[in-house]
C-alpha positions as CSV (number, residue, x, y, z in Angstrom):
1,X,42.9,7.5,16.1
2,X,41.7,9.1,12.9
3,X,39.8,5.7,11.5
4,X,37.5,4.0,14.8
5,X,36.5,0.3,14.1
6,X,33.1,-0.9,14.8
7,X,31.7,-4.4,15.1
8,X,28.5,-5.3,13.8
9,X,29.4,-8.9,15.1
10,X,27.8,-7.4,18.7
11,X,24.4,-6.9,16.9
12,X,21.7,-9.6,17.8
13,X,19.9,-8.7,15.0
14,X,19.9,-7.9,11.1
15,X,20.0,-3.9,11.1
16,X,18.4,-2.7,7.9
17,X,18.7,0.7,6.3
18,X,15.1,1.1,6.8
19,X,15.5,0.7,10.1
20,X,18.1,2.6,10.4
21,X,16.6,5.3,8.1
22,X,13.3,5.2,10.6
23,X,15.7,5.9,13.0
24,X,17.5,8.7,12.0
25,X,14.4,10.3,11.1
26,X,13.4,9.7,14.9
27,X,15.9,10.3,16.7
28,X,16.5,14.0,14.8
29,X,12.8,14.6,14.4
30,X,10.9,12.7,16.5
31,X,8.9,13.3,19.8
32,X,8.1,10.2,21.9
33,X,5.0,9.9,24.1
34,X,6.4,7.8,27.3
35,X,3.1,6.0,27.9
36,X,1.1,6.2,25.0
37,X,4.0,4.3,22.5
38,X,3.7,7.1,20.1
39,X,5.9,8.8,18.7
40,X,5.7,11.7,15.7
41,X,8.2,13.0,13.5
42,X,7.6,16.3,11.9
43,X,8.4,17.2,8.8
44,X,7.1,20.2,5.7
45,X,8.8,18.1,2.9
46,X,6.1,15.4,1.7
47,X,8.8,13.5,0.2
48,X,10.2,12.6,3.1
49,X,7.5,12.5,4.9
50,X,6.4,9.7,2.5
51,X,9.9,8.2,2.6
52,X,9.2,7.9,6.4
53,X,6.0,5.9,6.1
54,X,7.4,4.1,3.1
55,X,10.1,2.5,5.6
56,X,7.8,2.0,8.5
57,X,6.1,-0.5,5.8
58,X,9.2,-1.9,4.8
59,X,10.2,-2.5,8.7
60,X,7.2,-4.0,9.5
61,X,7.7,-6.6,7.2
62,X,11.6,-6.9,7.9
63,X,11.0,-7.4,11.6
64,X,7.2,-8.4,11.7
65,X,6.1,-5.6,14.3
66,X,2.8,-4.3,13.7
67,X,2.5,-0.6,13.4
68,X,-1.0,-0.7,13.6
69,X,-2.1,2.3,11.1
70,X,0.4,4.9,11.1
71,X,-0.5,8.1,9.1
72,X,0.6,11.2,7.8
73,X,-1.5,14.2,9.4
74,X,-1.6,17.6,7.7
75,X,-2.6,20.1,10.8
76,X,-3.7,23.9,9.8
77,X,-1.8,25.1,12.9
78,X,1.7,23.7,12.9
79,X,4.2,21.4,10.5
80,X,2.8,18.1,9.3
81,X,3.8,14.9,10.6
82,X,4.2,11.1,10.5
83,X,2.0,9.4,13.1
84,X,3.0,5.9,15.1
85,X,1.2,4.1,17.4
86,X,2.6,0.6,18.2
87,X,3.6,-0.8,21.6
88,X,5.7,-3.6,19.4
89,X,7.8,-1.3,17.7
90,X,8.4,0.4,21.1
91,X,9.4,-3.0,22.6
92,X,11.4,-4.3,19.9
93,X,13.5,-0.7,20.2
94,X,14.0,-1.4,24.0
95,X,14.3,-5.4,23.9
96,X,17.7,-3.9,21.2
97,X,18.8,-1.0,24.0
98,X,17.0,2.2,22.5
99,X,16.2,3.8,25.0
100,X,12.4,5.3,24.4
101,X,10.4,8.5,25.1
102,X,13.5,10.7,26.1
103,X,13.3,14.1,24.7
104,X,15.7,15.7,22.8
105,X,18.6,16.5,25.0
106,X,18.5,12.9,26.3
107,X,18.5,10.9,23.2
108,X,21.1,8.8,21.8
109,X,21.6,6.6,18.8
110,X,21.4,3.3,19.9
111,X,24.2,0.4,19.9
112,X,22.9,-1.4,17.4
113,X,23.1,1.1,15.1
114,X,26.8,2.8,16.2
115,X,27.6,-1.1,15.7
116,X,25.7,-1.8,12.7
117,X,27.3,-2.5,9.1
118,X,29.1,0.4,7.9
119,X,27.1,0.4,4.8
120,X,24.0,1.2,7.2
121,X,25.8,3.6,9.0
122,X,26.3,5.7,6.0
123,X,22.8,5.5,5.4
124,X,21.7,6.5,9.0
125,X,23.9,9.3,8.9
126,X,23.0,10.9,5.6
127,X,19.1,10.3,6.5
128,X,20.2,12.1,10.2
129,X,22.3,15.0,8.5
130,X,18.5,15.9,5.9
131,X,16.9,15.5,9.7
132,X,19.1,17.8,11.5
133,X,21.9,19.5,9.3
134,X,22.6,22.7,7.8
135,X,25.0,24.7,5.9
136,X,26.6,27.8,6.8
137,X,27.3,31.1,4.8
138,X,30.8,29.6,5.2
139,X,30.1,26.6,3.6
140,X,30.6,24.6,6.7
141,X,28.2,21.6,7.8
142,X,26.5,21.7,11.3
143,X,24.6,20.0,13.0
144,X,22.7,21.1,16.1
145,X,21.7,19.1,19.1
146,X,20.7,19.4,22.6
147,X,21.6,16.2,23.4
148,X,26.0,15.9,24.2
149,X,25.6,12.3,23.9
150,X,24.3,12.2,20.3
151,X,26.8,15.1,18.8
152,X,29.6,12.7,20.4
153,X,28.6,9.3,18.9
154,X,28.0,11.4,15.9
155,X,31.4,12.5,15.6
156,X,32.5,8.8,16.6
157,X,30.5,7.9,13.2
158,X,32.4,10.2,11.2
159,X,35.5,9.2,12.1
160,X,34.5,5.5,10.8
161,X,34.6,7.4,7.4
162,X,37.7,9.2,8.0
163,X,36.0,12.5,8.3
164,X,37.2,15.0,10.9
165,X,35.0,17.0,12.6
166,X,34.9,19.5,15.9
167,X,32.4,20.0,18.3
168,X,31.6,23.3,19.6
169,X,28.9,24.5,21.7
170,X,26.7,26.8,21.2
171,X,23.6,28.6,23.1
172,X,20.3,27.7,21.4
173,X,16.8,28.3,21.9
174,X,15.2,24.6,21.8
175,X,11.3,24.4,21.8
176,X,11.1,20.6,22.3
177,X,13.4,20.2,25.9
């Protein structure tokens, strides 16, 4: 079918877009520590950098987690990035499915988000596309992913909007597994 319908009935919970913008972030630039319930996502653009941390406020309120103190670190050697510790944000991801601290060609957007509002779905996947997409010579978005799963609920998201896309696989060099 060209249009899919979702159901944001199934949700057990209120998805916000900061949520779902946190998310998007994470899931296209974020590295999760299994055991230490950290994760960073890494960014050069301050701006979103500072969008990042504005919506880890904005969800901690939303959802009363605390985040404990999570910062922005500017290292000499590598890209900067946005810093989380909380072992309540990791267990209100997994109490709602997400499944934590897979790396990159294991991750997947979570239910609650391919089921969310479509409203928040827009938002998650214009906050994913500045994560992870680029434009061709051609003209043509892409988006690359190591992870099958995520490029196929991703072109299950599209279709919500009526936009056609194709997957096609390429051979990348990944630095992050």
């Amino acid at each position: 079918p060209n249009n899919l319908i979702n159901n944001s009935r199934k949700n057990t919970f209120n998805v916000t877009n900061e949520l779902a913008i946190l998310l998007s972030w994470q899931i296209g630039e974020g590295h999760e520590r299994n055991n230490q319930y950290c994760t960073l996502i890494t960014n050069s653009d301050q701006d979103i950098l500072n969008k990042i941390m504005n919506c880890i406020n904005v969800v901690s309120k939303q959802y009363n987690i605390n985040f404990n103190t999570p910062s922005i670190k500017y290292p000499k050697d590598r890209i900067s990035y946005v810093q989380i510790y909380s072992k309540e944000y990791v267990k209100f991801l997994e109490n709602n499915g997400y499944k934590w601290g897979n790396l990159s060609a294991k991750k997947s957007i979570p239910e609650f988000i391919m089921n969310a509002d479509i409203n928040i779905i827009r938002s998650f996947l214009t906050n994913y596309f500045d994560a992870e997409g680029t434009i061709s010579d051609k003209g043509v978005i892409e988006i690359s992913s190591a992870s099958k799963m995520t490029i196929t609920q991703l072109y299950h998201l599209l279709k919500l909007f009526g936009i056609n896309s194709r997957i096609k696989e390429k051979n990348k060099m990944a630095t992050n597994g």
